[in-house]
C-alpha positions as CSV (number, residue, x, y, z in Angstrom):
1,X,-34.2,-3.4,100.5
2,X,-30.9,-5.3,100.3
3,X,-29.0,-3.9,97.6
4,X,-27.9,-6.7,94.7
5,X,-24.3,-5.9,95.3
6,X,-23.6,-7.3,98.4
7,X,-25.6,-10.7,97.5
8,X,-22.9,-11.9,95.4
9,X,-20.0,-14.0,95.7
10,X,-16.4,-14.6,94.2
11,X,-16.6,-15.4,90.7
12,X,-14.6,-16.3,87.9
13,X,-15.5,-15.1,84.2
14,X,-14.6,-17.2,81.6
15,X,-11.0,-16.6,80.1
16,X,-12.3,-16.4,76.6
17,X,-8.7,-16.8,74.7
18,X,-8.5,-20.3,75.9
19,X,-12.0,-20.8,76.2
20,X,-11.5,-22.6,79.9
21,X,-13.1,-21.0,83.0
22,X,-10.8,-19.6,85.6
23,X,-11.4,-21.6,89.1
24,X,-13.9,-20.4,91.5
25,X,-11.5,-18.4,94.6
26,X,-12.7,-19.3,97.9
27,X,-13.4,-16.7,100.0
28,X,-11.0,-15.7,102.5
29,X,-12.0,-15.2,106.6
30,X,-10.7,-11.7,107.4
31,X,-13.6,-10.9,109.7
32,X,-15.7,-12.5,112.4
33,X,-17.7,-12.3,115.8
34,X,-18.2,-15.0,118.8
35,X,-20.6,-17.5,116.7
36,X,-19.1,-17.4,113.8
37,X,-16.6,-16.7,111.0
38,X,-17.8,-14.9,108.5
39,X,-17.0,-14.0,104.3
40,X,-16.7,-10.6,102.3
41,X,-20.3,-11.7,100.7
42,X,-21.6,-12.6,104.7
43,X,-20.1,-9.2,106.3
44,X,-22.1,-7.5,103.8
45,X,-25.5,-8.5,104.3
46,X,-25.0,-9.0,108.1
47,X,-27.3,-5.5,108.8
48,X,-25.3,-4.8,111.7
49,X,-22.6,-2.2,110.1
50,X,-25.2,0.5,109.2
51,X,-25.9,0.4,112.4
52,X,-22.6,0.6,113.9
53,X,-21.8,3.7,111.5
54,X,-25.0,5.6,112.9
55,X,-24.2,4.8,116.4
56,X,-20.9,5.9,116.2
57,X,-21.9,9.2,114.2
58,X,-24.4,10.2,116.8
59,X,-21.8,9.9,119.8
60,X,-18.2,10.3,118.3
61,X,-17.8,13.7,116.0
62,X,-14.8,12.1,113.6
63,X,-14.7,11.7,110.0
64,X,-15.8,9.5,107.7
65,X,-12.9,7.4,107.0
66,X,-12.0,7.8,110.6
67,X,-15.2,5.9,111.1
68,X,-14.3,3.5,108.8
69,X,-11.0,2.3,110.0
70,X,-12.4,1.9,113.5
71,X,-15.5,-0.6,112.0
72,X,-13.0,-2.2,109.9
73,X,-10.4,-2.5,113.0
74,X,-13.0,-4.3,114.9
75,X,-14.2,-6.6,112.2
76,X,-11.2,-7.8,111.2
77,X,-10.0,-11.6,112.0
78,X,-5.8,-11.5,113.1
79,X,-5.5,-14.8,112.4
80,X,-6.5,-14.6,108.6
81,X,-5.0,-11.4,108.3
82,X,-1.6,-14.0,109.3
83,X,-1.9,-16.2,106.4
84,X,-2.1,-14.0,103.5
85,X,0.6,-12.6,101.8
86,X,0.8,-8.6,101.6
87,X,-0.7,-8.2,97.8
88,X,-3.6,-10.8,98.8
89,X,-4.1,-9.1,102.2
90,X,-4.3,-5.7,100.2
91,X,-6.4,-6.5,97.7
92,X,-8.9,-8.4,100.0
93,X,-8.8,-5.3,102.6
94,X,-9.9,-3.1,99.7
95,X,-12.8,-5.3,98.9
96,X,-13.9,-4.8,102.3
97,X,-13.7,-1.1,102.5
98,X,-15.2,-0.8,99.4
99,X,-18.4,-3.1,101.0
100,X,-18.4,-1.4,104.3
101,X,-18.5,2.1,102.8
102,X,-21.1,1.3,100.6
103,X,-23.7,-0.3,103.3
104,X,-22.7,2.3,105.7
105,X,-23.5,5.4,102.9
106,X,-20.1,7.1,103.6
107,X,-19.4,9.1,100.4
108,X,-15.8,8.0,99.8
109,X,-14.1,7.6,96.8
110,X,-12.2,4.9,95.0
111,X,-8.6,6.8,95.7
112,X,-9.7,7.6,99.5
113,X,-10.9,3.5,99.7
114,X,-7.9,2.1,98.5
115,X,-5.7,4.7,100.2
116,X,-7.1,3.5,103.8
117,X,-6.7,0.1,103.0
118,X,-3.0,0.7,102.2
119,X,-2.9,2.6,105.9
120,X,-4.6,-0.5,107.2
121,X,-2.6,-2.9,105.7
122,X,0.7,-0.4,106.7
123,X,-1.1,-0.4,110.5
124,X,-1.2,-4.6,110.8
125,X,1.8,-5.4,108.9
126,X,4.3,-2.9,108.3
127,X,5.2,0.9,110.0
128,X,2.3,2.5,109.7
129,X,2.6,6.1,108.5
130,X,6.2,5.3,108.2
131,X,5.7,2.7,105.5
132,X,5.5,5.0,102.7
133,X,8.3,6.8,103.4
134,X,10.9,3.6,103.8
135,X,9.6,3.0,100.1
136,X,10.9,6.4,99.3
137,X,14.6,6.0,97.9
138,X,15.0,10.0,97.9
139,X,14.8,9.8,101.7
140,X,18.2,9.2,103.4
141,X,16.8,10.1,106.8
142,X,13.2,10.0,108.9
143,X,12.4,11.7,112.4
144,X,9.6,11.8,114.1
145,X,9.5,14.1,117.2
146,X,5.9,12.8,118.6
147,X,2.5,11.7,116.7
148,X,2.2,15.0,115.1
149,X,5.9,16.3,113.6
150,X,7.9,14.0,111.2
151,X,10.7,15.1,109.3
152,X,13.1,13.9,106.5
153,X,16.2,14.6,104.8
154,X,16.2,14.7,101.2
155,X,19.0,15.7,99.2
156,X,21.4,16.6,102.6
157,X,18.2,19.0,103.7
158,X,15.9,18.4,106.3
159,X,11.9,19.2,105.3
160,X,9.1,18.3,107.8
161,X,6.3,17.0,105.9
162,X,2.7,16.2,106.8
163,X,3.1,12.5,108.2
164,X,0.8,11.9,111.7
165,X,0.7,9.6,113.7
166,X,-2.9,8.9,115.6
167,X,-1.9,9.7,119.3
168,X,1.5,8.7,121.5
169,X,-0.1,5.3,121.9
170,X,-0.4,4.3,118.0
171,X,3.7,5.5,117.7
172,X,4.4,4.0,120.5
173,X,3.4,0.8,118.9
174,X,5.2,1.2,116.0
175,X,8.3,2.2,118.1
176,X,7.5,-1.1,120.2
177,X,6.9,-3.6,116.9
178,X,10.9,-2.6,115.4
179,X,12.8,-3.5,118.7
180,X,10.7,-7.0,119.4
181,X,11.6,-7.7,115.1
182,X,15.3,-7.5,116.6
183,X,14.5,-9.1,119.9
184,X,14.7,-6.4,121.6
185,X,12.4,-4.6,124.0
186,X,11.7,-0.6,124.7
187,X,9.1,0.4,127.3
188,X,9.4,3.0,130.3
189,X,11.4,0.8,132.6
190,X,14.0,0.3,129.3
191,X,13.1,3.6,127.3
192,X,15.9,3.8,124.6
193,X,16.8,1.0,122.1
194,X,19.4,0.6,119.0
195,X,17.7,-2.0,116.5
196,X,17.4,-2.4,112.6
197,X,14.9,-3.0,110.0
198,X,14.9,-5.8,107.3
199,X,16.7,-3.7,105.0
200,X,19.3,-3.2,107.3
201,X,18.3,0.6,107.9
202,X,19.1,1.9,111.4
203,X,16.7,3.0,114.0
204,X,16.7,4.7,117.2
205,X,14.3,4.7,120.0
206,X,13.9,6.8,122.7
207,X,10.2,7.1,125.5
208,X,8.5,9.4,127.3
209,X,9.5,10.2,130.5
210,X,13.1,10.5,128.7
211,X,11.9,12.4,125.6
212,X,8.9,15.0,127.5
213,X,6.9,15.3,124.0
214,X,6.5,12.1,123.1
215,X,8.3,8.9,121.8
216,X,10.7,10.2,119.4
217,X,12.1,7.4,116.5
218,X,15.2,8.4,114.2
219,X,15.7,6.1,110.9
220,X,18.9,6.1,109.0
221,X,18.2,4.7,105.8
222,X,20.6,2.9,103.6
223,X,20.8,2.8,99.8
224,X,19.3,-0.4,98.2
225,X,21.9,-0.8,95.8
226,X,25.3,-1.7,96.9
227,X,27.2,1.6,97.1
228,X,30.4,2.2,95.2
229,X,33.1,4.6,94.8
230,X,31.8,5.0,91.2
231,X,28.1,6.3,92.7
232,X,29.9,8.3,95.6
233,X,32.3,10.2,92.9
234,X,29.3,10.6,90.9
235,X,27.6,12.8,94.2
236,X,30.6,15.0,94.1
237,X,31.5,13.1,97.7
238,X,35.2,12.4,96.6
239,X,37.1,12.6,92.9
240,X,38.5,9.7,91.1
241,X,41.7,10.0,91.7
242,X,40.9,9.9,95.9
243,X,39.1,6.7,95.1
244,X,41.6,5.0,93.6
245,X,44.0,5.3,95.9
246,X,41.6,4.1,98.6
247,X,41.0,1.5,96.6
248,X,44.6,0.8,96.5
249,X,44.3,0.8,100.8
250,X,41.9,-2.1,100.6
251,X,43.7,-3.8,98.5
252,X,46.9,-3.3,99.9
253,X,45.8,-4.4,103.4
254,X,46.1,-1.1,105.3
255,X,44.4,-0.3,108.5
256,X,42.2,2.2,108.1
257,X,40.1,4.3,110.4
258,X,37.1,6.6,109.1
259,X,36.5,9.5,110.8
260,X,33.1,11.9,110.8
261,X,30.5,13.6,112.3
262,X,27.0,12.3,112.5
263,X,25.5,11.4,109.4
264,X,28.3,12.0,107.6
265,X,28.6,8.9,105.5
266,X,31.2,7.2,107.7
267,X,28.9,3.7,107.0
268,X,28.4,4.3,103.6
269,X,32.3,5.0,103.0
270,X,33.0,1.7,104.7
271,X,30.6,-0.3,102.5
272,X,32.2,1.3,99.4
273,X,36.0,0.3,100.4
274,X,34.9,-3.2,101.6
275,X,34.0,-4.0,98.1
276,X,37.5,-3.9,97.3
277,X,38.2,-7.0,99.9
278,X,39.2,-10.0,98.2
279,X,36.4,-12.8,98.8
280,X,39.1,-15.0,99.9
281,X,39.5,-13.6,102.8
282,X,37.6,-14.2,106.0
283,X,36.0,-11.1,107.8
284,X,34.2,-10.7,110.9
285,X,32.2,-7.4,111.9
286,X,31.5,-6.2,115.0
287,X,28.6,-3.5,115.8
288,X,26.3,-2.1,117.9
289,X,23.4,-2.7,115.4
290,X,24.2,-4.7,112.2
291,X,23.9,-2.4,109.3
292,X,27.4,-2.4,107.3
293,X,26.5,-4.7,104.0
294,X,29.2,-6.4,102.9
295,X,29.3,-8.7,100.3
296,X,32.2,-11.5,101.0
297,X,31.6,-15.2,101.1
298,X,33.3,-16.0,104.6
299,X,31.7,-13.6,106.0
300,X,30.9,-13.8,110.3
301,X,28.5,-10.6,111.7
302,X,28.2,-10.4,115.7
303,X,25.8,-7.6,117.2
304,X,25.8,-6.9,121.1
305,X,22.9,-7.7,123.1
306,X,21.8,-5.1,125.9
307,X,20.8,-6.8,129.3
308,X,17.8,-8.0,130.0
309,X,15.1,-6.8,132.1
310,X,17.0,-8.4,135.4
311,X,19.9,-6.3,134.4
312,X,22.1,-9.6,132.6
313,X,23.4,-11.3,129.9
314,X,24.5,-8.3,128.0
315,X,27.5,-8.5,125.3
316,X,29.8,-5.3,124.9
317,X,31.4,-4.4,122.0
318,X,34.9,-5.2,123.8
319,X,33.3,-8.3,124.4
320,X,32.7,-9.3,120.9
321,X,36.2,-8.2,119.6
322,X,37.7,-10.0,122.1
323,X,35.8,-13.5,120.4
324,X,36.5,-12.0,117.1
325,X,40.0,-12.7,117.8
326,X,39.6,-16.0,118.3
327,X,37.5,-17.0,115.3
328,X,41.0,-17.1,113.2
329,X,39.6,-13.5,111.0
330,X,41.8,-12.1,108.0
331,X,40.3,-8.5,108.8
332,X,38.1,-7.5,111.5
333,X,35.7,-4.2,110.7
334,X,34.6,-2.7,114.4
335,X,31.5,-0.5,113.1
336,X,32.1,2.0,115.4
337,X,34.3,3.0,118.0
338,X,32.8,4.3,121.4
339,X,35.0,3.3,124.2
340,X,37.0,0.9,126.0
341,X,37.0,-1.3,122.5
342,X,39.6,0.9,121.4
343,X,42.5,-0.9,123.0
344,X,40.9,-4.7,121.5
345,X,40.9,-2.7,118.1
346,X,44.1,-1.5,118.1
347,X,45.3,-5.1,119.3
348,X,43.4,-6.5,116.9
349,X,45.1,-3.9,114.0
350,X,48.6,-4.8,115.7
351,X,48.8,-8.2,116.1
352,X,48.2,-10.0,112.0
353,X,45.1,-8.7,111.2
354,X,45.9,-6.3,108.4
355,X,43.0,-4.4,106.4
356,X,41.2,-4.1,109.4
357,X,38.7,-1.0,109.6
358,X,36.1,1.3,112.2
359,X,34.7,4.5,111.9
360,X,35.1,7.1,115.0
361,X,33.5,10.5,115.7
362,X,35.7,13.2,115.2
363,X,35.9,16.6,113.4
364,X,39.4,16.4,112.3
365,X,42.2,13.5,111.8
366,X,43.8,15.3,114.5
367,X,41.3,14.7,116.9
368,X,40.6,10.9,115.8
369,X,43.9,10.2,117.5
370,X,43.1,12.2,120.5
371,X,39.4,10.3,121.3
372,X,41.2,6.9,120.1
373,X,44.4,7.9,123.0
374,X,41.3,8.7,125.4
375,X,39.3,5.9,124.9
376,X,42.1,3.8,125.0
377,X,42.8,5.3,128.7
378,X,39.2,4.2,129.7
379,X,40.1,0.5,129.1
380,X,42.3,0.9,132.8
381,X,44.7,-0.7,131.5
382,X,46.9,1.8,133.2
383,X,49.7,2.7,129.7
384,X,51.4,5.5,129.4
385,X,50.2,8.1,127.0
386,X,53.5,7.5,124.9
387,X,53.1,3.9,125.1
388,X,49.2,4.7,124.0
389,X,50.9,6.9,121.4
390,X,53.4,4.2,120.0
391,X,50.4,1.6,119.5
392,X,48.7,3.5,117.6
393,X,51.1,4.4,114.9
394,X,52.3,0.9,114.9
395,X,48.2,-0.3,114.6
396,X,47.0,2.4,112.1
397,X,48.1,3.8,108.8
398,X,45.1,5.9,107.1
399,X,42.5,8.0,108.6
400,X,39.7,9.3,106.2
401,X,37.7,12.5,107.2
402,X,33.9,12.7,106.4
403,X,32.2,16.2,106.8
404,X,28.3,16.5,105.8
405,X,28.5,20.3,104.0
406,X,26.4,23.1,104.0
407,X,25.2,22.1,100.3
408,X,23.8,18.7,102.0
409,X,26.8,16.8,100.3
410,X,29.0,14.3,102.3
411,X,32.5,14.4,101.4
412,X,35.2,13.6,101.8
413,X,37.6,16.4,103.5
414,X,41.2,14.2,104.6
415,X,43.3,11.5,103.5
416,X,45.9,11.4,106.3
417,X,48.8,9.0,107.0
418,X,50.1,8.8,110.3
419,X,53.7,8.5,109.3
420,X,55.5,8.0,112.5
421,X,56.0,9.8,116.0
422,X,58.8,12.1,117.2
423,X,59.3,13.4,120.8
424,X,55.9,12.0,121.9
425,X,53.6,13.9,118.5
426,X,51.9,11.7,116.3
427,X,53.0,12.8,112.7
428,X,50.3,13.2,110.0
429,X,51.1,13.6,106.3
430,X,47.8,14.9,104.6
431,X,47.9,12.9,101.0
432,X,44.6,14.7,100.4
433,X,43.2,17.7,101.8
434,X,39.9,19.5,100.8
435,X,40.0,23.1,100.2
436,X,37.4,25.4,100.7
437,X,36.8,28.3,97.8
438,X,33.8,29.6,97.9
439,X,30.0,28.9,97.0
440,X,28.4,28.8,93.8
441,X,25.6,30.9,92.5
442,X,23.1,27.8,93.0
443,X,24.3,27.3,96.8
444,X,27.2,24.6,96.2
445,X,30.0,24.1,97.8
446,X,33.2,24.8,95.6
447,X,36.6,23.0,96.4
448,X,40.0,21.6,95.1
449,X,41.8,19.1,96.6
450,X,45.6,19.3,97.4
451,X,47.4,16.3,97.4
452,X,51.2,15.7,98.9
453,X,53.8,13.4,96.7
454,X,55.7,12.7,100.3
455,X,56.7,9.0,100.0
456,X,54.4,7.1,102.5
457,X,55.7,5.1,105.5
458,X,53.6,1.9,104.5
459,X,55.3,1.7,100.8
460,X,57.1,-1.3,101.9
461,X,53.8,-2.5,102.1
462,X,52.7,-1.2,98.9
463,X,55.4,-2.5,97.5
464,X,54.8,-6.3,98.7
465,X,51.2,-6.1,96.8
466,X,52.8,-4.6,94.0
467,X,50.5,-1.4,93.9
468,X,53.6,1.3,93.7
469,X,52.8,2.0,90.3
470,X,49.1,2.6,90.9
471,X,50.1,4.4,93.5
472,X,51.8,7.1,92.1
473,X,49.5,7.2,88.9
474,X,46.8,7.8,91.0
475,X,48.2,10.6,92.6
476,X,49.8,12.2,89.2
477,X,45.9,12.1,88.5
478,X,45.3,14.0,91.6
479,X,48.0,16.6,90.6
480,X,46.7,17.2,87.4
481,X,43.1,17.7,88.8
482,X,44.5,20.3,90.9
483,X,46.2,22.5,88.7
484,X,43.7,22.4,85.9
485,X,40.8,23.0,88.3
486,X,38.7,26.2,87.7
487,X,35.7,27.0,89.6
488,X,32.3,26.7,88.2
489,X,29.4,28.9,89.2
């Protein structure tokens, strides 16, 4: 006996506070077969599910909603599924659960119906099982080592939580739909890819037979909200006084390399001075994979391309500061230094381009000289190490050292000039310098930082955009900071 529920259609009450009945909706075509295309109300008195459900119970032991997806999978028309928005698409997917359950006598519940058709709509339109967790501001990080082991970093800490994937294929799809949304392509003749997401958030990819226990996918989110020094001093990642005077760099035009580890909020850092750039000025960035979010008007972003599947067409780094160059930029921001680009950079820094910036992997300011020396050596252009040496204090005047802490917080650990070089030795004068004390009771990290009054060798500069006195008010902040500190616990 056909129960009453699935006989009706779409309907519209009347609106009784203005008396006028609401419009009649159509319905909308999400599912079909070979003769024709059929409606919520046709799907549900079609006859065929119930049997589909009891066919599928009597060879395939899965679950319920398992069972469920698969029907609704199968039933389900792309091509309408394309023309409605995300909350349309939703809600009609619900509707349809909620219809196929029913006929089929699954005992599932409201939450349960409306959870799968979240998944489903995840599955056609969006990450999958990753959806939920890009809508998670809390998470800064995602990783998923195969279908079966995910884990994030909250807070600085990384937690594995209970986030599957179906099998390698259904990850493998996922992995597969984020390079093509960048036009790029990962398969097992190319197995590892750099792309992005909408929101800018970076993603790695890397296949089986390169990775032995399935694709594994590394996201690096980014905040939603611009980021500022106000929200980074506010995370205990540098003090005021620190971010003043590197917002005195910015303004002041130096050149300015941030150094760090991985994940150590070299990026972040970046995006926080670059709000200090005046809009005036043009700016062209230079990455790997697009993901530094500045703000400027006249702004110009290049990305490489990796070659294609015939082995051409790809665009370096080196490639793309070298065209930078000739786009007649105020400031050129490299996003990160890797190798040969190192000699374009420090051209770049060295020849009218003040207030340039990159970041650079490296555990100490000390050794951001040494990889930018060595990667400078792999451009074969066949200089000396002195003549290296002397380009670099000529190009750069600030290095700024990230370090991710034990306590999960990324700070801020060196403020260095390079103030000149004597008998071949880059000097450094540390304005700030992070000192270590101890730990508090709750786990944190407790630290001062010291801070040098030595006159800097680019106060001629300061001088020209008339930021002496901010300058040295900034560091008399700093001093008093220091001397009045006292350790918490």
């Amino acid at each position: 006996m056909q129960n009453p529920k699935f006989g009706r259609r779409l309907v519209s009450t009347p609106d009784s506070s203005i008396g006028v009945p609401l419009p009649v909706p159509q319905p909308v075509s999400l599912v079909g077969n070979a003769s024709k295309r059929t409606t919520f109300s046709d799907l549900a008195t079609s006859g065929s599910i119930a049997a589909t459900l009891a066919n599928t119970t009597n060879t395939v032991k899965i679950d319920e909603i398992s069972k469920l997806r698969l029907i609704c999978l199968e039933r389900m028309d792309a091509t309408a599924v394309a023309k409605l928005s995300p909350d349309r698409l939703l809600d009609q997917i619900e509707r349809l659960v909620s219809d196929l359950a029913t006929e089929g006598h699954l005992q599932i519940n409201r939450q349960e119906q409306h959870q799968l058709a979240t998944e489903l709509v995840d599955d056609m339109i969006g990450l999958g099982p990753l959806q939920p967790l890009l809508r998670d501001d809390s998470i800064n990080d995602i990783m998923v080592n195969g279908p079966d082991h995910t884990f994030v970093e909250r807070g600085g800490k990384l937690v594995e939580i209970p986030v599957h994937f179906r099998d390698w294929a259904h990850l493998t799809a996922v992995c597969q739909r984020i390079a093509a949304s960048v036009g790029r392509r990962v398969d097992e003749s190319s197995p590892m890819v750099d792309a992005r997401l909408k929101d800018g958030s970076r993603v790695n990819i890397i296949l089986p037979p390169l990775s032995i226990k399935g694709p594994a996918l590394s996201i690096r989110k980014f905040s939603k909200k611009p980021m500022d020094f106000s929200r980074l001093v506010s995370y205990g990642s540098l003090t005021e006084p620190i971010a003043r005077i590197l917002e005195i760099c910015a303004h002041g035009r130096l050149n300015i390399i941030v150094s760090g580890g991985t994940g150590s909020g070299k990026t972040t850092m970046m995006n926080a001075m670059s709000r200090f750039i005046d809009p005036t000025e043009r700016i062209i960035t230079v990455e790997d994979v697009a993901e530094l979010q500045l703000q400027q008007p006249d702004l110009v972003q290049l990305e490489t391309r990796p070659p294609n599947i015939e082995g051409a067409g790809q665009v370096t780094v080196r490639d793309l500061v070298r065209n930078a160059l000739r786009m007649r930029p105020d400031r050129i921001v490299v996003g990160e230094v890797r190798g040969a680009e190192a000699f374009d950079m420090l051209q770049a820094m060295n020849t009218g381009h003040d207030g340039s910036m990159s970041t650079i992997h490296a555990n100490t300011t000390r050794d951001a000289l040494a990889r930018i020396e060595n990667m400078v050596e792999m451009s074969n252009m066949g200089l000396s190490s002195q003549t290296i040496r002397a380009q670099i204090v000529g190009a750069v005047n600030i290095i700024v050292q990230l370090e991710r802490h034990r306590d999960g917080v990324r700070r801020v650990v060196q403020v260095t000039e390079i103030s000149g070089i004597e008998g071949g030795t880059i000097l450094l004068n540390d304005i700030f310098k992070f000192k270590l004390l101890g730990r508090s009771d709750s786990g944190k990290i407790l630290g001062r930082y010291e801070v040098s009054r030595i006159r800097p060798a680019f106060y001629e500069k300061l001088e020209y955009f008339d930021l002496i006195t901010s300058w040295g008010e900034a560091l008399d902040m700093a001093a008093i900071e220091f001397n009045a500190f006292k350790p918490a616990v």
